[in-house]
C-alpha positions as CSV (number, residue, x, y, z in Angstrom):
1,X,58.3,101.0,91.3
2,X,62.0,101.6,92.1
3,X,63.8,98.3,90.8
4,X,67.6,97.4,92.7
5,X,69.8,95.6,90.6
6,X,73.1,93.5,92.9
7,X,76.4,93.2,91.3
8,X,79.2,91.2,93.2
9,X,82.4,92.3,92.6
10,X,86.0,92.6,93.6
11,X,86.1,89.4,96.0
12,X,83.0,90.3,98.3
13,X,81.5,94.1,97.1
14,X,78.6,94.2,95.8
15,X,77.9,97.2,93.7
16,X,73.5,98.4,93.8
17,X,72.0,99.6,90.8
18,X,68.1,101.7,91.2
19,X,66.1,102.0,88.4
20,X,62.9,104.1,88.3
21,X,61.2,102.8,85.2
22,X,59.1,106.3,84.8
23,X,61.7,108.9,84.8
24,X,64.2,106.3,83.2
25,X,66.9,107.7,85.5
26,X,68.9,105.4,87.3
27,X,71.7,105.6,90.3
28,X,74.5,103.4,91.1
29,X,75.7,103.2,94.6
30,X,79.2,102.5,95.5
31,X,80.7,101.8,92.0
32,X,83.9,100.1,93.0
33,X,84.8,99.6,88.9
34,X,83.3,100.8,86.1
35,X,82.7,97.8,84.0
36,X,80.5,95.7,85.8
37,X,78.2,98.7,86.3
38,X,78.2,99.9,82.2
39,X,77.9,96.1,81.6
40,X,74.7,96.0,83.4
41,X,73.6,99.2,82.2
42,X,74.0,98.3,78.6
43,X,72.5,94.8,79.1
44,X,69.2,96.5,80.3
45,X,69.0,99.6,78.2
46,X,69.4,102.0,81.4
47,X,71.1,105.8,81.5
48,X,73.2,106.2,84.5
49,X,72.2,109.6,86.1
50,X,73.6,109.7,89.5
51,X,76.2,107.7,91.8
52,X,75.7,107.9,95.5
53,X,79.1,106.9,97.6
54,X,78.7,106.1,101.5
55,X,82.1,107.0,102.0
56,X,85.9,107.4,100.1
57,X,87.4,103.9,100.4
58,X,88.8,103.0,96.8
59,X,86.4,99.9,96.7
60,X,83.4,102.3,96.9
61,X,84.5,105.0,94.7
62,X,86.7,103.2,92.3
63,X,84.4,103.7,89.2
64,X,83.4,107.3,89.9
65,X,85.7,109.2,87.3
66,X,85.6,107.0,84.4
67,X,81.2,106.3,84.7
68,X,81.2,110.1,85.1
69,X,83.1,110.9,82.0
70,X,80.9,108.2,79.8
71,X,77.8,108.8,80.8
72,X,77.6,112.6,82.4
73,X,75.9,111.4,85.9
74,X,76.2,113.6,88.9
75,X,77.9,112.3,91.9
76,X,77.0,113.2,95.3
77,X,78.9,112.3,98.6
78,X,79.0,113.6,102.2
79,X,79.8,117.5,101.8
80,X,82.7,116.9,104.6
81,X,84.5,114.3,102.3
82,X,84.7,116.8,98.9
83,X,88.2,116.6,98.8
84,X,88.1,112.2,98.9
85,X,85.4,111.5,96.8
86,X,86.4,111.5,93.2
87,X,84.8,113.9,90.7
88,X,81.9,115.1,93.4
89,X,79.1,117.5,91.9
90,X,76.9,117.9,95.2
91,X,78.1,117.7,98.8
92,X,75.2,116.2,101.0
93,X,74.6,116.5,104.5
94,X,72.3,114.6,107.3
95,X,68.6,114.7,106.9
96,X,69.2,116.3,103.1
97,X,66.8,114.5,100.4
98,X,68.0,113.3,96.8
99,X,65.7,112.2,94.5
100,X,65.5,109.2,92.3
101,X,62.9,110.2,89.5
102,X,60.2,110.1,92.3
103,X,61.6,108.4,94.7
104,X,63.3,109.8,97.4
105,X,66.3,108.8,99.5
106,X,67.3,110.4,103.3
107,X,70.9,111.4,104.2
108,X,71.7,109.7,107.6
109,X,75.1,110.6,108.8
110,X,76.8,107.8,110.3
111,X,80.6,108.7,111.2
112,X,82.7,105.6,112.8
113,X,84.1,103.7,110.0
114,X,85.4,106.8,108.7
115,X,84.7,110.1,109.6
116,X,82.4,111.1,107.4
117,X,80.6,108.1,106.2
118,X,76.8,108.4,105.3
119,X,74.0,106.1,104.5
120,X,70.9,106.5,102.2
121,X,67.6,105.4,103.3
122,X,64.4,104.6,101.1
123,X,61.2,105.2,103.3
124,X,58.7,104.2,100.6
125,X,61.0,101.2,99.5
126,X,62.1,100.4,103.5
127,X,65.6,100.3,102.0
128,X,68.6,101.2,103.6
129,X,72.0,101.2,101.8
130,X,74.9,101.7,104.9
131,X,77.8,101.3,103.0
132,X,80.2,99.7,105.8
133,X,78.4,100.9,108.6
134,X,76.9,98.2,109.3
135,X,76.8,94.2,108.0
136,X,74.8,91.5,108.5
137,X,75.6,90.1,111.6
138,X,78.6,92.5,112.0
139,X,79.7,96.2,111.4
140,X,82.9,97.8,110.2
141,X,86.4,98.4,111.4
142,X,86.7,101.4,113.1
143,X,89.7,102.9,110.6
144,X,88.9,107.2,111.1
145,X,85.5,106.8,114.1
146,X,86.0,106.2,117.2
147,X,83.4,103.1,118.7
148,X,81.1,105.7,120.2
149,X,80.6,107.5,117.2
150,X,79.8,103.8,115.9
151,X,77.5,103.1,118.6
152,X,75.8,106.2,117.8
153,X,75.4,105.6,113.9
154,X,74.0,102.4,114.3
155,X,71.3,103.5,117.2
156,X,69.9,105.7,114.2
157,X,69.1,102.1,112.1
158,X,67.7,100.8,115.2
159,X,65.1,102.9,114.8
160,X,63.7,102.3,111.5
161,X,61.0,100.2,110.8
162,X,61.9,96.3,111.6
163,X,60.8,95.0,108.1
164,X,63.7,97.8,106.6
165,X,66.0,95.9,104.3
166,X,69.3,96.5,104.7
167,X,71.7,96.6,101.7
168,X,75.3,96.9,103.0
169,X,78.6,96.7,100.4
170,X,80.1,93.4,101.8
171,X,79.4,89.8,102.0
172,X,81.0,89.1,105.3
173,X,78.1,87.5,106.8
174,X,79.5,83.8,106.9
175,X,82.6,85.0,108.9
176,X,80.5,87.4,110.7
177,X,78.2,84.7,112.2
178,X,80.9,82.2,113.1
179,X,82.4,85.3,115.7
180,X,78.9,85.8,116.8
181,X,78.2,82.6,117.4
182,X,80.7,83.2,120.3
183,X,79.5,84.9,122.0
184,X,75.6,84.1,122.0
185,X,76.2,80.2,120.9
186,X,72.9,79.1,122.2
187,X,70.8,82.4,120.4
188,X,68.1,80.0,118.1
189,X,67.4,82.7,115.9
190,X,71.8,83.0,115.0
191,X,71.3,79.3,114.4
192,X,68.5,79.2,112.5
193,X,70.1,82.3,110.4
194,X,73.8,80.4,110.4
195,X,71.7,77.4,108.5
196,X,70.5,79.7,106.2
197,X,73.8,81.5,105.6
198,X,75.4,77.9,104.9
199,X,72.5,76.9,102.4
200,X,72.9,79.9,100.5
201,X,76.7,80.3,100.5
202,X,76.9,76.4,99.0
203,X,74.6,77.8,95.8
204,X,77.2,80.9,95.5
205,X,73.9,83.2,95.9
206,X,73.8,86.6,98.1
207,X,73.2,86.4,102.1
208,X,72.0,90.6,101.3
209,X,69.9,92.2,101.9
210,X,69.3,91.4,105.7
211,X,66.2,93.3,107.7
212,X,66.9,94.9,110.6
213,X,64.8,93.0,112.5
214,X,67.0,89.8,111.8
215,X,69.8,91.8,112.7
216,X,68.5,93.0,116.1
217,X,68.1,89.4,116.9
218,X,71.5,88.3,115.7
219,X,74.0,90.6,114.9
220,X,75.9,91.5,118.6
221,X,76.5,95.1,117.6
222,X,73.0,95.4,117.8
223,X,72.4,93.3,121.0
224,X,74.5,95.1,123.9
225,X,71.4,94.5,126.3
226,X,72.0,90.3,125.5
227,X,72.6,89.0,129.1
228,X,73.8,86.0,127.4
229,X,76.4,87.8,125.2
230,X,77.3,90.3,128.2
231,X,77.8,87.5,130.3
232,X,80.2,86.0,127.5
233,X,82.9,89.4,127.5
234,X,82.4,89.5,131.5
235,X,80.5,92.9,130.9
236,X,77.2,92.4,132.9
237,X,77.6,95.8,134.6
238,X,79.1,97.4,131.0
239,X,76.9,100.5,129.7
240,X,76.0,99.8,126.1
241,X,78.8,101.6,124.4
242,X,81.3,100.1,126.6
243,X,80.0,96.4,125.3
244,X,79.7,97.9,121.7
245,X,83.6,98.7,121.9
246,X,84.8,95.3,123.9
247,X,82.7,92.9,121.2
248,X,84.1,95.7,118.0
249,X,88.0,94.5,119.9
250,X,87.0,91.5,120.1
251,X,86.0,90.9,116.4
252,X,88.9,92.6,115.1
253,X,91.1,89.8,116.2
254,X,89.0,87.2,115.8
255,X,90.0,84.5,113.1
C-alpha cells in the first residue's frame, strides 16, 4: 500500500512524500526546500527515487537540485517546461504513466495557472495531486493561462470519481471559504465545511486533502450551474466559462 507522508512548509506549502513499502522507492512531489524533505526521509529510513513537479514556481521546485545531487532521484516535469524545471531527467506529457514501485500515477495536463502546469492522479489510491490547479474551495491565479484554459483543466477533475482525494500545495482553504461564502452564503454544505475548516485551523492541523465531491458542493470554481451563486455576480444568462472568469476576477481582489 502506497503511504503519503504531508509536510507544511514555507508559510502554507505543503510538500507530499509516497512511499511504496515493497519496492522501497519513494517520490516527493513539489519539494519546495530540501531539508524538510531529507529530514523526513532520514527519520523514516526511506530512499528518495523520484520528484514529481506540477509546474516551475520556485516554491514547487525549490529543492530539486540539491535532493537530486544527494540522493541521485530522477525528476520528471511537463516536457513543455524542460527549460524551468531544475535539473529534469524525463519530460512528461498528458495521459503518460510513471510508476511508483507498482503503483502508477496518470499525467493530466492542466494549463491555466501556468502554461504548462500538470497534475498526477492515483486511480488505485483515488489521489489526485493538482499542484495549484486547483484548492479547496478555490483555484489558482491565472499568472501564464488564460480562464478558459482553467475552466477546461478543472472540467477534467470533475470527472473523476467523487470519493478522489484531492492533495493540492496550498493551505488557502480558510481564506478561500470566507470569499465563497459570498457568493453562495446560504450553501449548508459551505457552512457545515467553514465549521469544520475553523475547528481544525484552531488545533494548527491540515484542512488537505479535500474530495472532490466536497468541492463540487462548495468550492464556486466548481459550481458555475449554482443559481444561487449566478444570481450573486448578476450572471444568470452567463455560459459557464464566462462565470468561471467573473468569480476567478472576483477572487483576485477579494480581501
Amino acid at each position: 500500500m502506497l503511504k503519503v507522508l504531508q509536510l507544511p512548509v514555507l508559510t502554507d506549502n505543503y510538500i507530499y512524500l509516497l512511499h511504496d513499502p515493497v519496492s522501497k522507492q519513494t517520490a516527493v512531489i513539489d519539494p519546495a526546500l530540501a531539508k524538510p524533505v531529507l529530514d523526513a526521509l532520514h527519520n523514516n529510513g526511506w530512499q528518495l527515487t523520484t520528484i514529481l513537479n506540477t509546474h516551475h514556481h520556485a516554491d514547487h521546485v525549490g529543492g530539486n537540485l540539491e535532493l537530486k545531487n544527494i540522493t541521485h532521484c530522477q525528476i520528471f516535469g511537463s516536457a513543455a517546461d524542460k527549460d524551468r524545471i531544475p535539473g529534469l531527467d524525463h519530460g512528461v506529457n498528458e495521459n503518460d504513466i510513471i510508476n511508483i514501485g507498482q503503483h502508477t500515477a496518470k499525467v493530466i495536463s492542466t494549463p491555466g495557472h501556468t502554461d504548462h502546469h500538470i497534475a498526477f492522479h492515483f486511480a488505485k489510491e483515488s489521489w489526485l495531486f493538482c499542484g495549484d490547479t486547483l484548492f479547496s474551495m478555490g483555484c489558482g491565479r491565472l499568472f501564464e493561462g488564460s480562464a478558459e484554459q482553467l475552466w477546461q483543466s478543472i472540467q477534467k477533475f470533475k470527472l473523476l470519481p467523487g470519493d478522489t482525494q484531492i492533495y493540492c500545495t496550498h493551505e488557502y482553504t480558510e481564506a478561500n471559504g470566507r470569499f465563497a461564502l459570498t457568493l453562495e452564503p446560504n450553501n449548508p454544505q459551505l457552512q457545515q465545511r467553514m465549521e469544520q475548516v475553523a475547528q481544525l485551523r484552531a488545533k494548527n492541523q491540515p484542512t488537505i486533502p479535500t474530495s472532490l465531491q466536497l468541492e463540487l458542493e462548495t468550492n464556486p470554481f466548481l459550481r458555475e450551474s449554482s443559481l444561487a451563486l449566478q444570481q450573486t455576480i448578476g450572471m444568470t444568462q452567463g455560459t459557464a466559462t464566462e462565470i468561471f472568469a467573473k468569480v476567478r476576477q472576483l477572487k483576485d481582489t477579494f480581501r
